[in-house]
N, C-alpha and C positions, 0 to 999 in steps of 0.2 A: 110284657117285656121278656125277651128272650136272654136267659141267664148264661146260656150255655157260652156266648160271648166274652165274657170273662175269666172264663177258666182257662188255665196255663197248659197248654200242651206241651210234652218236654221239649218240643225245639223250642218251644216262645220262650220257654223256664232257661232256655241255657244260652239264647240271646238274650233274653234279662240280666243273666249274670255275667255276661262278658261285657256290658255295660257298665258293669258294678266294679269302682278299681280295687275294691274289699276282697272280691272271690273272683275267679278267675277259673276256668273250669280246660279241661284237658278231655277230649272223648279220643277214647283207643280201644282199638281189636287187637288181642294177643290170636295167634292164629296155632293151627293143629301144632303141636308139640314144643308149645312153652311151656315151661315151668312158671308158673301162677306169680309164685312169689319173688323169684330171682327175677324175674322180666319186672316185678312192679318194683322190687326197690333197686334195680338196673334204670330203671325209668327217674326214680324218685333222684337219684344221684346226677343222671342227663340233664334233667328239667329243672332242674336244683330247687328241687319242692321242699321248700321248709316247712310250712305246715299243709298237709295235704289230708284229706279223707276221702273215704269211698260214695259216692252218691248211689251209684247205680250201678249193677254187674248182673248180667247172664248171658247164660252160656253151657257149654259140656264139658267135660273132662275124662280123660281114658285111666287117669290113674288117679286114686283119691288117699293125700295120708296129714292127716289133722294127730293134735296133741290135745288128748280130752282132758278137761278138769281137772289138777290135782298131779296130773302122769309125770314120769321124768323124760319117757319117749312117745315116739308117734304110732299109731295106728294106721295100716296101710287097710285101704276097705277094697274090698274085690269088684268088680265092675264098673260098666261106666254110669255116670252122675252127670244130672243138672245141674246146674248151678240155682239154687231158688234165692240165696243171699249170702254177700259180701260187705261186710262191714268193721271200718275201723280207720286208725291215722295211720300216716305214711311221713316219713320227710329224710333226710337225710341224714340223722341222725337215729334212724330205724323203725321198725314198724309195726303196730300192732294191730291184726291182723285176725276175724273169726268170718269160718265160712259156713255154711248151712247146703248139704247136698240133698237130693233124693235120690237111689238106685232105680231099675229097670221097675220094680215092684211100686216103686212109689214111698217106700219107705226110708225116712229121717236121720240123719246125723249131722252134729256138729263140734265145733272146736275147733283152738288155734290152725289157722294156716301154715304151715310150714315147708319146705323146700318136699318138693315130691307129686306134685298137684300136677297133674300135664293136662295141657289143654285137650280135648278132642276134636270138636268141629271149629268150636270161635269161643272167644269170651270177648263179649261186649263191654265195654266199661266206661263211667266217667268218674273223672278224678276233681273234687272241688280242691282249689288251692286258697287259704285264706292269706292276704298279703299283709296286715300289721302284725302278723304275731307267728314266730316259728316255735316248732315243736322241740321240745329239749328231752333226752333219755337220761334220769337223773337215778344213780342205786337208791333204794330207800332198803334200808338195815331191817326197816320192821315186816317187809316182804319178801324180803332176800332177790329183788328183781328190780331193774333197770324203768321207770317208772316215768310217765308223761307229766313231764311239766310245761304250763305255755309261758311264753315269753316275747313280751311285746319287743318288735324291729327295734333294735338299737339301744338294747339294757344289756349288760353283763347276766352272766349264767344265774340263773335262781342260788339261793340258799335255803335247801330245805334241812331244819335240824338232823333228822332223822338221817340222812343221806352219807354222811361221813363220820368220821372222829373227830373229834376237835384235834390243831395243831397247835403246838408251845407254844408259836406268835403268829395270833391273827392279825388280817386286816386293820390297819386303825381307819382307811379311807378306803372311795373307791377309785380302782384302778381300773382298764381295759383287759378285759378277762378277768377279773377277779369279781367275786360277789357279792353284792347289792350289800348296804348299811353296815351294821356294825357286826358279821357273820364270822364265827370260826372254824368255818370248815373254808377248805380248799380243793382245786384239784378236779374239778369235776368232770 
């Protein structure tokens, strides 16, 4: 029995998923001198990708400047870079975003995405979009940072404790736009 037959080759993987009314998938070339990130969440606002992530990306880039671990700014890296990997969510409500390059050597860096990235030759890419549940960017107080939370089609915004102060008069119900049970934060 020949096995080889059942394995997914990525056009079969991405007419499977355009089958699927769950995910829904997006393939695009950013072409010489996009900016990486402004082009994807310029896309993510076009296509009105609520909940979006990165399936697949390569590619070059002539400029390379990622925010390593912990930094309050970016690192611009000298040369041009492959792209070996892109990975993270995307939607309309913003996007969190890590790339993985190699230089001319062959050698490794990675860290956030950030505005700065230009493309060189192509950046191939696909976009999975998941359709019951959009992505929400929620503060959370104990990261000090804007923070994923998912949120199935057609619920009011999360309540996460951590995320705000409480208000003098919460919620007693819920309302359209206001947050889920019995929550006292607002505002999100």
């Amino acid at each position: 029995m020949n096995d080889s037959a059942h394995l997914l080759t990525p056009a079969r993987l991405i007419a499977q998923f355009s089958q699927n009314p769950g995910l829904q998938p997006i393939a695009l070339r950013l072409e010489p001198g996009d900016d990486v990130r402004q082009t994807l969440e310029a896309i993510a606002k076009q296509k009105n990708i609520q909940a979006g992530f990165v399936l697949s990306a390569v590619g070059s880039l002539s400029t390379v400047s990622l925010r390593f671990a912990d930094a309050e700014t970016a690192t611009e890296l000298p040369g041009k870079h492959e792209v070996l990997s892109l990975s993270g969510t995307l939607s309309t409500a913003g996007a969190h975003l890590h790339l993985l390059v190699a230089n001319t050597a062959g050698e490794c860096r990675g860290g956030h995405l950030v505005a700065g990235c230009t493309v060189y030759t192509t950046l191939e890419l696909v976009i999975g979009q998941l359709t019951a549940v959009r992505f929400e960017r929620v503060m959370d107080r104990r990261t000090g940072f804007p923070e994923l939370a998912i949120v199935p089609v057609g619920v009011a915004p999360p309540c996460l404790p951590q995320s705000r102060p409480p208000t003098d008069n919460p919620p007693s119900h819920n309302t359209p736009g206001q947050p889920q049970g019995n929550c006292p934060y607002r505002d999100f």
